[in-house]
C-alpha positions in Angstrom: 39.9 1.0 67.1 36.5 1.7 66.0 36.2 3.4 62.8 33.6 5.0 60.5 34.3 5.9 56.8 32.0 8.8 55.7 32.5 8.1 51.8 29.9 9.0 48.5 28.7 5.0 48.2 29.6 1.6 47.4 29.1 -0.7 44.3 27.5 -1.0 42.7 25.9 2.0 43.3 29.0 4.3 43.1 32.0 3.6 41.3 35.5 5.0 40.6 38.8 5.2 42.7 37.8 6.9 45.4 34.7 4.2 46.6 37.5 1.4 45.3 39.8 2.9 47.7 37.4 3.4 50.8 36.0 -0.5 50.3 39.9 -1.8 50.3 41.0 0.1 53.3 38.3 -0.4 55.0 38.4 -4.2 54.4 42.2 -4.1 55.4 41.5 -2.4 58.7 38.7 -5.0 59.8 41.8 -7.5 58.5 43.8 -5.6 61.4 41.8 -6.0 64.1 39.5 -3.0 64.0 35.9 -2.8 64.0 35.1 -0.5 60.8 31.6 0.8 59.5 30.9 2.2 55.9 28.4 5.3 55.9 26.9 6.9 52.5 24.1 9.0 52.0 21.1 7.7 50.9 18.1 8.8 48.8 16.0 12.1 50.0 13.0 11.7 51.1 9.8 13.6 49.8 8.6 14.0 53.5 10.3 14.5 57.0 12.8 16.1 54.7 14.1 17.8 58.0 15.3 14.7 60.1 17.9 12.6 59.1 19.1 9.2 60.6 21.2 6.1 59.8 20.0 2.2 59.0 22.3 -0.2 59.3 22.5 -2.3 55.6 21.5 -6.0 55.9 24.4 -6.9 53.3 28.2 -6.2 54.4 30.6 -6.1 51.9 34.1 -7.8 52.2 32.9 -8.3 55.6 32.6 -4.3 56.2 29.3 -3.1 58.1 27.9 -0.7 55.9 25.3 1.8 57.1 22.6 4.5 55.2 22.1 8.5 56.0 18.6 8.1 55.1 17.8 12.0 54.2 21.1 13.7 54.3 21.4 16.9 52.3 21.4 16.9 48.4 24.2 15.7 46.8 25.9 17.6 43.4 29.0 16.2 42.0 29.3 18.5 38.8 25.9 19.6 38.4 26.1 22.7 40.1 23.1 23.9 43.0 19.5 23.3 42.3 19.0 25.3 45.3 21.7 26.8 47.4 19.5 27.0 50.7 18.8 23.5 50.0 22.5 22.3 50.2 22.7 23.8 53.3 19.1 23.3 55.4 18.9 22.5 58.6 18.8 18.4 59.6 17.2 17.2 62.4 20.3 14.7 63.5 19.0 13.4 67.2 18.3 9.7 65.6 21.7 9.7 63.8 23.2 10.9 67.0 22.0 8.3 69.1 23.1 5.9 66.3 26.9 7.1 66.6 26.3 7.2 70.5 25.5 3.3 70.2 28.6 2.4 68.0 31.3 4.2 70.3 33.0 5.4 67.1 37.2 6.6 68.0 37.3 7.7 64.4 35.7 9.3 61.6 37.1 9.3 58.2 35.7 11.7 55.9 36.5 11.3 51.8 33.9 13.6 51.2 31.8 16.4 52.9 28.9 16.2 50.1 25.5 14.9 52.0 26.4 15.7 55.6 24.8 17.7 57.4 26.9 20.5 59.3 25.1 19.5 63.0 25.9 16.0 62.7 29.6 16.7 61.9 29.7 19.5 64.2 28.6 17.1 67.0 30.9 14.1 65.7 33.5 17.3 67.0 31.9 18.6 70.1 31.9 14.8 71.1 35.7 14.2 70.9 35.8 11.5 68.4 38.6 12.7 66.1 37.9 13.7 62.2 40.6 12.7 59.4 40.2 13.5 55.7 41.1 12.2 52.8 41.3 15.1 49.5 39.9 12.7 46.5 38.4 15.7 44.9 37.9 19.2 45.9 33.9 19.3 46.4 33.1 21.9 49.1 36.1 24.3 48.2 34.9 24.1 44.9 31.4 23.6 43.5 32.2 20.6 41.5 35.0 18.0 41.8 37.8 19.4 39.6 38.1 23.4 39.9 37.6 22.9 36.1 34.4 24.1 33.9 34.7 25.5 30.4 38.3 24.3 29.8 39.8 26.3 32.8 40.9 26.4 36.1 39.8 28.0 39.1 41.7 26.4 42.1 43.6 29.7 42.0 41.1 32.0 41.3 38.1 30.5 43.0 35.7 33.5 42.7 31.8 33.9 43.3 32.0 34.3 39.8 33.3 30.6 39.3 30.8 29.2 41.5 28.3 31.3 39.4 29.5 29.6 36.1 29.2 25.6 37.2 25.4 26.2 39.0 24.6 28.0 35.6 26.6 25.2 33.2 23.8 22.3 33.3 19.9 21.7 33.3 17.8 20.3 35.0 19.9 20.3 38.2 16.8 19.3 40.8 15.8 16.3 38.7 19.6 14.9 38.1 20.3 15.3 42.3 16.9 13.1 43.2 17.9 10.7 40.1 21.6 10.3 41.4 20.7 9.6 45.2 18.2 7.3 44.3 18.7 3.9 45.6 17.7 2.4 41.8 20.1 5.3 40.7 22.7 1.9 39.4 19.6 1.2 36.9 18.9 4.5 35.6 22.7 5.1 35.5 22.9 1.7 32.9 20.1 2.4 30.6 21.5 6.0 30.5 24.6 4.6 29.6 23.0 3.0 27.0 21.0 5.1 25.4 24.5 7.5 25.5 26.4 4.9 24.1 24.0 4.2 20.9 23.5 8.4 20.6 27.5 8.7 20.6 28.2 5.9 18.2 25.5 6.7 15.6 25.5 10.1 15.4 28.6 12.0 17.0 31.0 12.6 14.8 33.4 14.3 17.6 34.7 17.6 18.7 35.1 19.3 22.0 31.9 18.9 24.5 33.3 21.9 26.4 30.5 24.5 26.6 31.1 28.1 26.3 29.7 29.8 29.2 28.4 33.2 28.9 29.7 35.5 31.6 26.6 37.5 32.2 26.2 39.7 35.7 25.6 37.6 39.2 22.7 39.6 41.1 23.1 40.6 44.8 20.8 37.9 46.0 22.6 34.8 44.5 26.4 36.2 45.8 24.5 36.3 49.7 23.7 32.5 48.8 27.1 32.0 47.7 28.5 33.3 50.1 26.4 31.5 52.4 27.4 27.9 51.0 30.5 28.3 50.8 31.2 29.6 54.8 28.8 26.3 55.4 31.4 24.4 53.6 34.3 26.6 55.3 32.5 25.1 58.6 32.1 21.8 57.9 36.2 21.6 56.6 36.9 23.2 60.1 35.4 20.2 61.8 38.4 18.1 60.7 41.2 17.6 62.5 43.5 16.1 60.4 43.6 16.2 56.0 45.0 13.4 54.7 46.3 15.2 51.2 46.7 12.4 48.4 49.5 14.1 46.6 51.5 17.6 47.1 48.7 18.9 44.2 45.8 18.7 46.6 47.5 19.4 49.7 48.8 22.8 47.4 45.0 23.6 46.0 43.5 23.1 49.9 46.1 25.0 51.5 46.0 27.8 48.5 41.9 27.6 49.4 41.3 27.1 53.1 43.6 28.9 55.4 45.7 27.3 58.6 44.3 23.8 58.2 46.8 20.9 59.6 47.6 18.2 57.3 50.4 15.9 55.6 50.6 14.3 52.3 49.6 10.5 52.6 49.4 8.7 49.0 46.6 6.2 48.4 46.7 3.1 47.2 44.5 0.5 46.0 47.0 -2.2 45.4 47.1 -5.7 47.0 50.7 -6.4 46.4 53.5 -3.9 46.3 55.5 -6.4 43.9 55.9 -5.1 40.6 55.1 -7.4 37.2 58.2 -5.9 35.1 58.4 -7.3 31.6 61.5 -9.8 30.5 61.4 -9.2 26.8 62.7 -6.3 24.9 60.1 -5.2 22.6 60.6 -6.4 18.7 58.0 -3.7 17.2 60.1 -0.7 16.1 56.6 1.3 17.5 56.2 1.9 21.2 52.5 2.1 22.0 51.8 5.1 24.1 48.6 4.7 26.3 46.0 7.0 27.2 43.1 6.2 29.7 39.7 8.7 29.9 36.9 10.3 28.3 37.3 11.5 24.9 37.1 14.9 23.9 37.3 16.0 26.9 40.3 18.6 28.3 40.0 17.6 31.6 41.6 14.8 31.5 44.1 15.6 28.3 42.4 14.1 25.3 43.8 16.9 23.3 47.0 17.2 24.2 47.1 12.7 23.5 45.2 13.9 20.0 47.4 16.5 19.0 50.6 14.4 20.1 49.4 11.9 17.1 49.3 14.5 15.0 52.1 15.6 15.5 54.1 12.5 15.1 51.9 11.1 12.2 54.8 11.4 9.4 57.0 9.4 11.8 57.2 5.7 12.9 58.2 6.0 16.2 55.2 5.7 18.1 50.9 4.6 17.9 48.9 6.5 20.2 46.2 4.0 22.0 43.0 5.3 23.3 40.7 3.3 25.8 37.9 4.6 28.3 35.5 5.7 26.1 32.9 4.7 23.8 33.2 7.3 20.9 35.0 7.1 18.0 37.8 9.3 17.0 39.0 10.5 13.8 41.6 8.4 12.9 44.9 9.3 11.8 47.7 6.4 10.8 49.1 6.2 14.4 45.8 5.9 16.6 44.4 2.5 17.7 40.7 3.3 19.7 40.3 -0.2 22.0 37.0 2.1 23.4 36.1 0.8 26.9 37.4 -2.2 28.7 36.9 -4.2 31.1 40.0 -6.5 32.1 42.9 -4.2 32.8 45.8 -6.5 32.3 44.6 -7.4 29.3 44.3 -3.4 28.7 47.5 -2.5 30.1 49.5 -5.3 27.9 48.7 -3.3 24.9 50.7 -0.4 25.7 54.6 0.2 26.5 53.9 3.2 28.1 51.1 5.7 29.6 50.9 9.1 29.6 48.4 10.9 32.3 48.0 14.1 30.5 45.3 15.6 33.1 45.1 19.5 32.7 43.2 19.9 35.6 44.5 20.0 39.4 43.8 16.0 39.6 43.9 15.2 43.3 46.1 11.6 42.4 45.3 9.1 39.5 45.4 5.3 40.3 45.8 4.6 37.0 49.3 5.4 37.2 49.7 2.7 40.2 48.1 0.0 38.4 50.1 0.6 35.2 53.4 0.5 37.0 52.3 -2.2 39.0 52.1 -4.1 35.4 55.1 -2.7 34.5 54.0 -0.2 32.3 56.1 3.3 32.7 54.3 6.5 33.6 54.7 10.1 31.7 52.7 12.6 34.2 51.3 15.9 33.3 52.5 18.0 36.2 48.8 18.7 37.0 48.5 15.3 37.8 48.8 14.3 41.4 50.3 11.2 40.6 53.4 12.8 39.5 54.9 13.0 42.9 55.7 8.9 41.9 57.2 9.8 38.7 60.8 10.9 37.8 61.5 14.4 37.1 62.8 13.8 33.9 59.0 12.3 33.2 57.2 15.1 33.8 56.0 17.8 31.5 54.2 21.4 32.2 52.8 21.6 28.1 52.9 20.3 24.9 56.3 21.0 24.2 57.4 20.0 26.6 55.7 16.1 26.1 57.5 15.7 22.6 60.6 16.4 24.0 60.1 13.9 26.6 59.0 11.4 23.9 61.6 12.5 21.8 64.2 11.5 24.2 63.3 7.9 24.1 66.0 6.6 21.8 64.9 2.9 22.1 62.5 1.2 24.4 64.5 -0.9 26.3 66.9 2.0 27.0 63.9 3.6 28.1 62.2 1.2 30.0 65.0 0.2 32.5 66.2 3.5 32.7 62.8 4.9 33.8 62.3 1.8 36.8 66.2 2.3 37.7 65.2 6.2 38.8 61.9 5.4 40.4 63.2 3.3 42.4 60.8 0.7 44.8 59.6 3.2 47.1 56.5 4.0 45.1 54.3 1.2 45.1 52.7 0.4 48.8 50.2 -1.9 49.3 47.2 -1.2 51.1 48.1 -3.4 54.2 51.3 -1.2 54.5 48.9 1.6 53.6 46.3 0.5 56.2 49.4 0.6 58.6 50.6 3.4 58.4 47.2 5.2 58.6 46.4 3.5 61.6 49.8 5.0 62.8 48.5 8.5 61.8 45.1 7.9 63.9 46.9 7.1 67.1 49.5 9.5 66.9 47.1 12.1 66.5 45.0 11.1 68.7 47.3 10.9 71.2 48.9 14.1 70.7 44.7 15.8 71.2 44.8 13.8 74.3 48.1 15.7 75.6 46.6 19.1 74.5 43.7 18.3 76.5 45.3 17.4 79.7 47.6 20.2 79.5 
């Protein structure tokens, strides 16, 4: 098969689990037999900004082909719309056309919309070469990746009015899209780290980053532009033939948000091994070190509810509450240990007994929660998080509450530990060779089946 990943970018360019993800499988599937191709868009270009194309990189990486949408549309991740009519101008696509023409693609694999342009896609359809998705985040059906802004969320009540909110949240939107597409965008992204980093550690002294909002009135003029981006995303999603959902969360929040789409839920994996590393020794330390992994201060991802949990068990010696991810400091309490950001993640993972993903937004998956189980570390799951679908039911909470008693019931560690792998069982952790598999199965079954319809 011949198969082209549409994704946001490679390293060191882009990073997270979703470009970690795209560079294993792909790497997998050439591993299989297939001929695979990387595409990402590229940097916009001050002229012919109407004409976009694709340049094949010099570099491949693990082997992979990786190829450039020079001039694709703007990209936004969280930064809301510096423009709507620009996110959605008219490309001139021949060159990129003639490009997919050349490579005889069988498959595209979208894990993101953002950057494409709606007449390349649309002909990628028209042509016959089937369209597959993969839900990392919800760009598209939402204007930013989490249906979350100001501490809420919106995947249930995705209103002009919500879309109003993130384009209106942060400055300087035009400057930040040119900065993140550009191809020395790895540089600025380090000495802004930097400069962060110093700022944070010298002169924050915490507290919630969340901004309030202000819900003023949205004028007539910017709900026709809404309106207008968001049937151009409504098109673009109707391009696809098949969404991959990473967890029962996202398939729920796309189903809740687009209307008769076909789909199943296919859980991603970036593992190499499905063999799990479960530890031997009971643990001497009467405190079990409960893990948390993310930004600080933010609610996103649960900071607070972690926080609060220390408070709460402060005035008992049953459990430290370890942070790591982030480069602030925290106010301590007698039961917090801060490791701040690393870098080797065994090393990370050995310093907790357990992990709690505490996200309170829709979170499409969370690989964290496969690489700690994978080093036997047990998993509590927020039942926002994705992810839960590999956890226990008795592991799962819906609030605060609901975490101490969770926590609460851990009468020993040991107790704990083998009675939490005993009822999750070894059906949860796939490798991404049995992953790559059974995708590939997915490809020709549904490609097969559009064959039928068309002969019939």
């Amino acid at each position: 098969m011949n198969i082209l990943h549409y994704t946001i970018g490679i390293p060191p360019l882009r990073k997270g689990g979703a470009v970690n993800y795209v560079v294993k499988l792909a790497k997998q599937q050439i591993l299989d037999g297939n001929q695979v191709t990387i595409l990402y868009p590229g940097s916009l270009k001050i002229f012919s900004r109407n004409k976009s194309s694709i340049t094949t990189r010099r570099n491949k990486i693990n082997g992979v082909n990786v190829c450039v949408l020079t001039n694709p549309l703007p990209i936004s991740i969280d930064n809301g719309f510096y423009s709507y009519n620009a996110f959605t101008q008219k490309r001139n696509v021949d060159t990129a056309i003639q490009f997919l023409k050349s490579r005889k693609i069988d498959i595209v694999h979208l894990h993101t919309i953002t950057g494409m342009p709606l007449e390349l896609l649309e002909y990628i359809k028209k042509s016959g070469i089937k369209v597959f998705y993969t839900t990392h985040d919800y760009l598209g059906i939402s204007p930013n990746r989490l249906f979350y802004v100001d501490g809420k969320d919106y995947s249930n009540n995705n209103t002009d009015k919500f879309w109003h909110i993130v384009n209106n949240s942060s400055k300087h939107k035009k400057l930040k899209t040119y900065v993140f597409q550009s191809r020395y965008y790895s540089v600025f992204r380090f000495i802004l780290k930097k400069i962060l980093n110093f700022v944070r550690l010298n002169y924050q002294s915490g507290g919630d980053t969340q901004k309030e909002i202000s819900s003023f009135d949205i004028s007539d003029n910017e709900r026709k532009q809404i309106a207008h981006i968001r049937n151009y995303y409504k098109k673009m999603f109707s391009c696809v033939d098949h969404f991959l959902f990473n967890s029962t969360i996202s398939k729920d929040v796309f189903q809740h948000n687009l209307k008769d789409i076909d789909g199943e839920v296919i859980h991603i994996t970036v593992l190499e091994s499905s063999n799990r590393n479960l530890r031997k020794k009971g643990k001497k330390d009467h405190r079990i070190n409960i893990g948390y992994i993310g930004p600080y201060y933010e609610k996103y991802k649960g900071f607070y509810t972690m926080y609060n949990a220390a408070g709460h068990y402060s005035d008992q010696a049953s459990f430290n509450f370890v942070f790591m991810g982030d480069t602030k400091k925290i106010t301590e309490k007698n039961n917090i240990i801060n490791l701040g950001m690393f870098t080797n993640k065994e090393n990370a993972y050995s310093k907790i007994d357990l992990l709690v993903i505490a996200s309170e937004c829709k979170e499409t998956f969370g690989l964290i929660g496969l690489e700690a189980i994978q080093n036997g570390v047990p998993v509590i799951s927020s039942s926002n998080a994705g992810f839960k679908d590999l956890v226990p039911n008795r592991f799962i909470y819906r609030n605060q509450e609901e975490l101490y008693k969770v926590l609460d019931g851990i009468n020993t560690y040991n107790n704990f530990y083998y009675a939490y792998f005993k009822q999750s069982g070894k059906s949860n952790l796939e490798s991404i060779k049995d992953h790559s598999k059974k995708i590939e199965k997915i490809y020709k079954r549904y490609s097969c089946s559009m064959r039928t319809e068309n002969a019939n």
